[in-house]
C-alpha positions as a Markdown table, in Angstrom:
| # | Residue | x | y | z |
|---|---|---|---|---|
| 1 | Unk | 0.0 | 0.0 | 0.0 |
| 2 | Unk | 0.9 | 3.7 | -0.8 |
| 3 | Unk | 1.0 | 6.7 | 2.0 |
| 4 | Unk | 0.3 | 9.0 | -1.3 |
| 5 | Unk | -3.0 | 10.7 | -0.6 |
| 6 | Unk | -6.5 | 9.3 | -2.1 |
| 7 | Unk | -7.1 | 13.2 | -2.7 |
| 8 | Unk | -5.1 | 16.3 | -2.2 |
| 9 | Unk | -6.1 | 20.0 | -2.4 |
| 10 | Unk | -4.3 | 23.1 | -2.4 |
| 11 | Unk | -5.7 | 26.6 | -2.5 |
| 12 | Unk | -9.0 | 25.0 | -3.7 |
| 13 | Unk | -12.0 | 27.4 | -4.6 |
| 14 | Unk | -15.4 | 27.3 | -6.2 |
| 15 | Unk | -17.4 | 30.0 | -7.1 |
| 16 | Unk | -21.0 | 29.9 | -8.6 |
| 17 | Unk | -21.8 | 33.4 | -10.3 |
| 18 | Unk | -20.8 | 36.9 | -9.1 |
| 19 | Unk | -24.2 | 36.9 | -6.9 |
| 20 | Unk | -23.8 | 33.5 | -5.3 |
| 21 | Unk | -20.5 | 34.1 | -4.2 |
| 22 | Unk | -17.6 | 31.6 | -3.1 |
| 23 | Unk | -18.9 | 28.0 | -2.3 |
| 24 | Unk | -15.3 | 27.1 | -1.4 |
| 25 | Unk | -12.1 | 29.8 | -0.6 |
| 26 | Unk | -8.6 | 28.7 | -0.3 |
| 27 | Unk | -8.9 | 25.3 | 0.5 |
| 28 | Unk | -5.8 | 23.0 | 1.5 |
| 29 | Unk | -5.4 | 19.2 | 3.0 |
| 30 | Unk | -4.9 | 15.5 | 2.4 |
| 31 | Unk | -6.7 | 12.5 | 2.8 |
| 32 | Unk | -5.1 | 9.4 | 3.3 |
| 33 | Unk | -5.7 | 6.3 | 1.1 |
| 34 | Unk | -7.5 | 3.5 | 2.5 |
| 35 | Unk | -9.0 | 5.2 | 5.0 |
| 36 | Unk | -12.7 | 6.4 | 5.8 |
| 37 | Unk | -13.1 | 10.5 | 5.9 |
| 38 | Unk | -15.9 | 12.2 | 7.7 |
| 39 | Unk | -16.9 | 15.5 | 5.4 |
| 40 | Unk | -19.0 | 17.3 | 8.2 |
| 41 | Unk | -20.2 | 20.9 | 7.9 |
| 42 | Unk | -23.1 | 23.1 | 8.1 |
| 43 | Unk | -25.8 | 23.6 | 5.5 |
| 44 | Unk | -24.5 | 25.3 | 3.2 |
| 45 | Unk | -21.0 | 25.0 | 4.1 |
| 46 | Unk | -19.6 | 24.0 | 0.8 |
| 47 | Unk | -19.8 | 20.0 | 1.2 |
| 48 | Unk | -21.5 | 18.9 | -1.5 |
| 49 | Unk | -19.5 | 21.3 | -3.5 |
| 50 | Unk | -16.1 | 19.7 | -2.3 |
| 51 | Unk | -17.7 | 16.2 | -3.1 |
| 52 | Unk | -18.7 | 17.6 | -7.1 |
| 53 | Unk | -15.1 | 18.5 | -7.4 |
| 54 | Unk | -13.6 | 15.4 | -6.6 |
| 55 | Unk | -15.8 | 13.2 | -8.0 |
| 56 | Unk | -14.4 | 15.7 | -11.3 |
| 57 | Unk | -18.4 | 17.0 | -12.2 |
| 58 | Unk | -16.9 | 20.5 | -11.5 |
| 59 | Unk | -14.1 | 22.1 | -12.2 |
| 60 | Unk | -12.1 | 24.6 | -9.5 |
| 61 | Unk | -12.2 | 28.6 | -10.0 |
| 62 | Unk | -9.2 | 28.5 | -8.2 |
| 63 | Unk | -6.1 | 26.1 | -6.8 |
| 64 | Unk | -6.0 | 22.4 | -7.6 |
| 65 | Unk | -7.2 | 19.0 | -6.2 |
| 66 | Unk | -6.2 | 15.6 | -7.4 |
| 67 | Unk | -8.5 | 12.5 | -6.6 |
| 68 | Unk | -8.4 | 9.6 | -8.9 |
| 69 | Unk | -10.1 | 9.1 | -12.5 |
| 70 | Unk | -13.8 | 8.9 | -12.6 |
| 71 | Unk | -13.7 | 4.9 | -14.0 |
| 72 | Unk | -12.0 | 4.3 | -10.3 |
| 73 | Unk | -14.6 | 6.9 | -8.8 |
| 74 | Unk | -17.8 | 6.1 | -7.4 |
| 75 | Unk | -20.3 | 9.1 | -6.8 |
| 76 | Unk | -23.8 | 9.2 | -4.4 |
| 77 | Unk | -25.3 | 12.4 | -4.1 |
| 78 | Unk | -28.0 | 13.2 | -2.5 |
| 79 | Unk | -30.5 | 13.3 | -5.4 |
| 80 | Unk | -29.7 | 9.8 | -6.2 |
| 81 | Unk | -30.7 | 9.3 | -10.2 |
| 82 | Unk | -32.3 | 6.3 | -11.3 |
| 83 | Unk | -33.9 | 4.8 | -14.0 |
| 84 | Unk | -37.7 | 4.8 | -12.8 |
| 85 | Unk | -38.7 | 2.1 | -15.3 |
| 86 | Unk | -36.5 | -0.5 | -14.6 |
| 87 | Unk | -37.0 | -3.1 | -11.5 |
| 88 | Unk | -34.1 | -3.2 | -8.9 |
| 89 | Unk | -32.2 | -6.4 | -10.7 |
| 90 | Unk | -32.4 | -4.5 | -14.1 |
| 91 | Unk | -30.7 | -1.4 | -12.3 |
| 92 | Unk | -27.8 | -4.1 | -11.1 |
| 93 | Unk | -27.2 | -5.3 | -14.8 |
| 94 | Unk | -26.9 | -1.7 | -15.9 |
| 95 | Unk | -24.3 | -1.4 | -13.8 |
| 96 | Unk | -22.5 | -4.5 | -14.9 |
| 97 | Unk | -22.9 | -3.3 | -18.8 |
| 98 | Unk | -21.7 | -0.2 | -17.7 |
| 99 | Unk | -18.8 | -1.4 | -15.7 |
| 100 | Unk | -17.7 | -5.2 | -17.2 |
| 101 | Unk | -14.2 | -4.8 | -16.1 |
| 102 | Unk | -15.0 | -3.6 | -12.7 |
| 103 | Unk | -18.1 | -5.0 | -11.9 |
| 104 | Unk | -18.8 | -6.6 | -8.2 |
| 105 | Unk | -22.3 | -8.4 | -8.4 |
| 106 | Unk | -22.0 | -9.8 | -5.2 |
| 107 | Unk | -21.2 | -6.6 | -3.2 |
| 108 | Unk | -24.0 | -4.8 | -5.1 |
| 109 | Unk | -26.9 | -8.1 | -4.2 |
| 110 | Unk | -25.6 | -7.6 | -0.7 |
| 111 | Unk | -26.5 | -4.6 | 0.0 |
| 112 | Unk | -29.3 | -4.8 | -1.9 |
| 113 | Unk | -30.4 | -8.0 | 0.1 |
| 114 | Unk | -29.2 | -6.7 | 3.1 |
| 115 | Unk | -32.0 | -3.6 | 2.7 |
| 116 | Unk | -34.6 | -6.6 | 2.4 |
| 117 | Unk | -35.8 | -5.0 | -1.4 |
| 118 | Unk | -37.3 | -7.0 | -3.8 |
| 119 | Unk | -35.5 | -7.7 | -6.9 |
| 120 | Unk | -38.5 | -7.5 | -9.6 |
| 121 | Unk | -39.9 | -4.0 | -7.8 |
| 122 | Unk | -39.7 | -1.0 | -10.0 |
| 123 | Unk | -37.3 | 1.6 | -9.1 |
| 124 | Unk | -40.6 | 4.3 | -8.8 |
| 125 | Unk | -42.4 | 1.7 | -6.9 |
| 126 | Unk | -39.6 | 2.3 | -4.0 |
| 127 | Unk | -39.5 | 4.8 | -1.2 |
| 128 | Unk | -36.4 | 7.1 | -0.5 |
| 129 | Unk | -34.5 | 5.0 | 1.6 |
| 130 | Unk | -35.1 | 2.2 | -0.2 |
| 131 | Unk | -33.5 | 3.7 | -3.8 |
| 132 | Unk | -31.1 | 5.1 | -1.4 |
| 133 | Unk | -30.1 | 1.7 | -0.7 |
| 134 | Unk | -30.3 | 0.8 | -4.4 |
| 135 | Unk | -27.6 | 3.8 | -5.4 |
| 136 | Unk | -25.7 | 2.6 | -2.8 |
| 137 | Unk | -25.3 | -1.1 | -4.3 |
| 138 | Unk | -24.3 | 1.2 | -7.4 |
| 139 | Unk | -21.7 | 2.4 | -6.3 |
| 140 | Unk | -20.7 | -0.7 | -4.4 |
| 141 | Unk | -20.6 | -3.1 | -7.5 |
| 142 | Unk | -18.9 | -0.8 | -9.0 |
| 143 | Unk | -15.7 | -2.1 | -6.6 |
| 144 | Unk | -14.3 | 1.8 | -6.6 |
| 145 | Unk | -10.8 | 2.7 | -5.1 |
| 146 | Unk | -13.0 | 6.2 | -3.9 |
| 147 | Unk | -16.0 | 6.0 | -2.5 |
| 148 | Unk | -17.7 | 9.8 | -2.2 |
| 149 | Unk | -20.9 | 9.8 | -0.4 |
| 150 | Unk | -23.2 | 12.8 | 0.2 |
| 151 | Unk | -25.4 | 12.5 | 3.2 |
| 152 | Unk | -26.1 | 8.7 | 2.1 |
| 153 | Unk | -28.1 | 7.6 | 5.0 |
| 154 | Unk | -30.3 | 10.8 | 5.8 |
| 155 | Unk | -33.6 | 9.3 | 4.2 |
| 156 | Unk | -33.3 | 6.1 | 6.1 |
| 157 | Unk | -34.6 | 4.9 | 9.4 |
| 158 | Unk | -32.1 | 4.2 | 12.4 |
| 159 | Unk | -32.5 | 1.0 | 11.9 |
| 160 | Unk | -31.6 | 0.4 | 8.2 |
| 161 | Unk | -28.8 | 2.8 | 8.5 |
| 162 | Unk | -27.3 | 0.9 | 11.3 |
| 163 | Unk | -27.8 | -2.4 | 9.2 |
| 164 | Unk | -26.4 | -0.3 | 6.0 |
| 165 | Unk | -24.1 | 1.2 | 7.7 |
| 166 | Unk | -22.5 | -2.1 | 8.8 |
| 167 | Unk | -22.3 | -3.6 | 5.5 |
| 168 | Unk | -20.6 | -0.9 | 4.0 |
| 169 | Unk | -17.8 | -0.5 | 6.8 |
| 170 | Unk | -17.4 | -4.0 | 5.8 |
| 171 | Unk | -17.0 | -4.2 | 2.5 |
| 172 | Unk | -14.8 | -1.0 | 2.1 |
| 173 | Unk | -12.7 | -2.1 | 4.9 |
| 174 | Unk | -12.4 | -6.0 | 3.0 |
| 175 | Unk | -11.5 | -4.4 | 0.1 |
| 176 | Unk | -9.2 | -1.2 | 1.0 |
| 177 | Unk | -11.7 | 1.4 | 0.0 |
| 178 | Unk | -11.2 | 5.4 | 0.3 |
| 179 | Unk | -14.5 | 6.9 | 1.6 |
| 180 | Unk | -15.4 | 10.1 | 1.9 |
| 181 | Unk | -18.9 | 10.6 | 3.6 |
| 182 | Unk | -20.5 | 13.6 | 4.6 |
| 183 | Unk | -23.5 | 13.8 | 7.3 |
| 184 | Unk | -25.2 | 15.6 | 9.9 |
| 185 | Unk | -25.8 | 12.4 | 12.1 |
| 186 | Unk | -22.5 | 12.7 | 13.9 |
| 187 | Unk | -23.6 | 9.0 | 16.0 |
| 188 | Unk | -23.4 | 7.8 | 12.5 |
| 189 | Unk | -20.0 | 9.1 | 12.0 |
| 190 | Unk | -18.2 | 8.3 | 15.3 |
| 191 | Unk | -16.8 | 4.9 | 15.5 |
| 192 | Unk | -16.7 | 4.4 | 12.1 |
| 193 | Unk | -14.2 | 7.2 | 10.3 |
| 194 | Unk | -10.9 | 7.8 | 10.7 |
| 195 | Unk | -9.9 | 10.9 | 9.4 |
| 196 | Unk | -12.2 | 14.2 | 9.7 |
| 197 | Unk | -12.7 | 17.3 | 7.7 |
| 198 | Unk | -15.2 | 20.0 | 8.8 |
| 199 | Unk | -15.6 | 22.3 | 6.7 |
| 200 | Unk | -17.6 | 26.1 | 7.2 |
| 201 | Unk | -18.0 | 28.8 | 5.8 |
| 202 | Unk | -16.4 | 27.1 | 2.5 |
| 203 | Unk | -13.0 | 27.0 | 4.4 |
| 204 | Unk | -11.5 | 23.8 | 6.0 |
| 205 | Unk | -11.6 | 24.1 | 9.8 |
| 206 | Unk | -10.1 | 20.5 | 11.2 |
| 207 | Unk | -8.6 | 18.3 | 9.1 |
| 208 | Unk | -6.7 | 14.9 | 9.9 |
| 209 | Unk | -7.4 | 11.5 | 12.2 |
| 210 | Unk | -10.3 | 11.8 | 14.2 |
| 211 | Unk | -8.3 | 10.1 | 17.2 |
| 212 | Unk | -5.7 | 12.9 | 16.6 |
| 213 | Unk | -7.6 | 16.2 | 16.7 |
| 214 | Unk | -9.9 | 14.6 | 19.7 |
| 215 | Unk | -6.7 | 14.3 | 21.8 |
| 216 | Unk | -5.3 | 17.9 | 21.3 |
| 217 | Unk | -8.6 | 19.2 | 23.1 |
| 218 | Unk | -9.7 | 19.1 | 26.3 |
| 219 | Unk | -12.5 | 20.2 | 28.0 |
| 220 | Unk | -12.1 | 21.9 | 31.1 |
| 221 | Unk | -13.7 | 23.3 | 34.5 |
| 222 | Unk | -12.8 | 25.5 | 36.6 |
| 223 | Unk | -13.4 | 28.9 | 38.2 |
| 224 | Unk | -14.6 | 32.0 | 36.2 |
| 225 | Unk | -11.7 | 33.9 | 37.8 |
| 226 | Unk | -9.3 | 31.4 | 36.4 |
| 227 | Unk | -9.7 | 32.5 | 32.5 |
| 228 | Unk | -6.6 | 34.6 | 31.9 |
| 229 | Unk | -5.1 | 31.5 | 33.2 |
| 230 | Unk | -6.0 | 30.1 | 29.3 |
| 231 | Unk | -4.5 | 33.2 | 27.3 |
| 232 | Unk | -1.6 | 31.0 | 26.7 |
| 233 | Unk | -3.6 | 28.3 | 25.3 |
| 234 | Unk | -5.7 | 28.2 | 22.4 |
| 235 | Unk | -9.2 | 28.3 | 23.1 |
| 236 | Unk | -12.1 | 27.4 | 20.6 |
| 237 | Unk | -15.3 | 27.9 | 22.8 |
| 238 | Unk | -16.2 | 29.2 | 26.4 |
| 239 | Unk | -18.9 | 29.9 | 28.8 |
| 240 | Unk | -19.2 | 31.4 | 31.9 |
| 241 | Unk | -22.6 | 29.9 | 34.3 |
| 242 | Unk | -22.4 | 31.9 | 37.9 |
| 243 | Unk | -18.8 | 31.0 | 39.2 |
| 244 | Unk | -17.6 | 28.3 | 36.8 |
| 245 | Unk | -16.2 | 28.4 | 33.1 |
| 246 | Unk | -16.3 | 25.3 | 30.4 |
| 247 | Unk | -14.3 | 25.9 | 27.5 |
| 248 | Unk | -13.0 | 23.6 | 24.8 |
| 249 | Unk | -9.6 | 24.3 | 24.8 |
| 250 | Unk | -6.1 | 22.9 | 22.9 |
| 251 | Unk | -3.7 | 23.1 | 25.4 |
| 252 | Unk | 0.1 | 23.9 | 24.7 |
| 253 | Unk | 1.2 | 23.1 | 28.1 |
| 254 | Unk | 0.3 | 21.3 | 31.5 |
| 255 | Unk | -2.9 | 23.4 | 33.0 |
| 256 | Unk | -3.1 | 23.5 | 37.1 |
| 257 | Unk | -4.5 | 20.3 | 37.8 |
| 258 | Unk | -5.6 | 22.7 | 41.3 |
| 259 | Unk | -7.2 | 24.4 | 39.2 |
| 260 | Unk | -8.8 | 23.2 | 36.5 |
| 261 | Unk | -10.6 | 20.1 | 35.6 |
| 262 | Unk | -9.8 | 18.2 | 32.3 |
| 263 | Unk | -11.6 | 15.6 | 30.5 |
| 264 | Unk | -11.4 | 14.3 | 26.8 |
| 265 | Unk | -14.5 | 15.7 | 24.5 |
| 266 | Unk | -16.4 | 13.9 | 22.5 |
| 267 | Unk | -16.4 | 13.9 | 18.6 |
| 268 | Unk | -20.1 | 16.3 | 19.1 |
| 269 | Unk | -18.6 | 18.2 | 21.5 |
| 270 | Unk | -16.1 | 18.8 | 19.8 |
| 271 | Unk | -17.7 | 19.4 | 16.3 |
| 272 | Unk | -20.6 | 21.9 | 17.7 |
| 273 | Unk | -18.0 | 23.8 | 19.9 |
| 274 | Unk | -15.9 | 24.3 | 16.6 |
| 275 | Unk | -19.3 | 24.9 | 14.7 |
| 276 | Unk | -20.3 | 27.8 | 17.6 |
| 277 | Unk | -16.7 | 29.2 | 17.4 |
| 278 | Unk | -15.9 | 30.3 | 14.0 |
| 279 | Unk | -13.6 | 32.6 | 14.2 |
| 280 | Unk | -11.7 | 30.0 | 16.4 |
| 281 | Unk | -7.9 | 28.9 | 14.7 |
| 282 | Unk | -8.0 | 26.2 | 12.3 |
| 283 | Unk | -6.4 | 23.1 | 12.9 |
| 284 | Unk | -4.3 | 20.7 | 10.5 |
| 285 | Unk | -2.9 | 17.5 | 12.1 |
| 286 | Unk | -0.9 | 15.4 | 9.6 |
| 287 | Unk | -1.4 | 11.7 | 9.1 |
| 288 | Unk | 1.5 | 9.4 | 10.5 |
| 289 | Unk | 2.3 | 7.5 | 7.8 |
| 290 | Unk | 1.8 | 4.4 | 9.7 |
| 291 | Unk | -1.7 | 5.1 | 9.7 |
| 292 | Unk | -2.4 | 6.0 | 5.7 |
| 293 | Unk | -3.7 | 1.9 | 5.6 |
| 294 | Unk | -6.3 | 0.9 | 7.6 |
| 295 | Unk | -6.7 | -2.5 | 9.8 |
């Protein structure tokens, strides 16, 4: 296995129109191979637009990203185009005409069995989550080196995306898949990716291993007088209730243990603190390049 990057940006912009304004602005990181990315963001943050670009449907206004070709690429968005007339099996052989050289039947049936759908029901016949499920075993059979995913699960019930879920952790993980998945349902996220990017305001806030960035933060606790004690230290978020301040800090040396309480935030703690705090210093935390492949 390679420690290159499954996709690298540098300066990356996107701009829709004078009016509209910059989707993405000056946009720089690196994404491990093999690994599974969380893309997390706000609406309108410039997500979807980051996904586009890499998948190569756009092109940059500005700055550069490299991903791999689109015949090794495989795309979801969140409008999820199908072919109404045909029945779910006759949406699986497209694929395979489409893709003989690359084509995985089984991983696409399994998913497709694993949502309990019916093989001879039309594709219009099927609710949302269901054809979600369908484009998903799309993209599956296709057996791509990138997997780019836009909010696949949010039309599903917490059920079939933890049953979903499950089967496509692993698959990608069986067959040293890149995934890049972007979603509001942070439980969905935590436990399952390894590297994270958040982006807002069409500019990358946190980017590296999730493990990583959660370990240069603490919480702490301590006494509202104590707060110039943290001008040393970078702090992304803080609030003040009678005589005791929380903040989200990353600490660049030992704190008072008299003084303050620590504890390690979680990934939503951590994400809405970042997501309250925008004008907070970004973070980058390069990849060791023991961890580019994962277990």
């Amino acid at each position: 296995m390679t420690d290159d990057p499954v996709i690298e940006a540098t300066g990356l912009g996107a701009r829709y129109g004078r009016r509209r304004g910059w989707a993405l602005r000056d946009c720089s990181f690196r994404l491990p191979a093999h690994r599974v990315c969380a893309l997390v963001g706000p609406n309108g943050a410039g997500k979807s637009t980051l996904l586009a670009l890499a998948a190569r449907l756009l092109r940059p206004t500005e700055g550069t990203i490299s991903a791999p070709a689109r015949e090794e690429t495989a795309y979801v968005g969140q409008d999820k185009p199908l072919y109404p007339q045909l029945t779910v099996d006759e949406t699986l052989r497209m694929g395979y005409e489409l893709n003989p050289a690359r084509w995985d039947m089984k991983a696409a049936t399994r998913l497709v069995e694993a949502g309990e759908l019916d093989g001879n029901a039309k594709i219009r016949s099927l609710s949302g989550g269901e054809r979600t499920q369908v484009a998903l075993a799309l993209a599956l059979g296709k057996r791509p080196g990138l997997l780019l995913l836009d909010e696949p699960m949010a039309d599903l019930d917490p059920l079939a995306r933890h049953r979903l879920m499950g089967v496509l952790m692993a698959d990608t993980a069986e067959n040293g898949t890149s995934v890049v998945m972007s979603s509001h349902i942070v439980s969905e996220l935590e436990g399952v990716c390894d590297d994270l990017l958040l982006v807002d305001g069409g500019r990358v806030r946190l980017s590296g291993p999730v493990d990583d960035i959660l370990a240069a933060h603490r919480l702490l606790t301590g006494p509202a007088t104590a707060l110039e004690d943290l001008a040393p230290h970078t702090v992304v978020s803080s609030r003040t209730t009678g005589r005791v301040l929380t903040a989200l800090a990353r600490p660049r040396s030992p704190l008072d243990p008299d003084t303050w309480q620590t504890a390690h935030p979680s990934l939503e703690e951590l994400l809405i603190a970042h997501l309250r705090s925008p004008e907070a210093p970004a973070l980058t935390v390069e990849p060791r390049a023991t961890e580019a492949v994962r277990a």
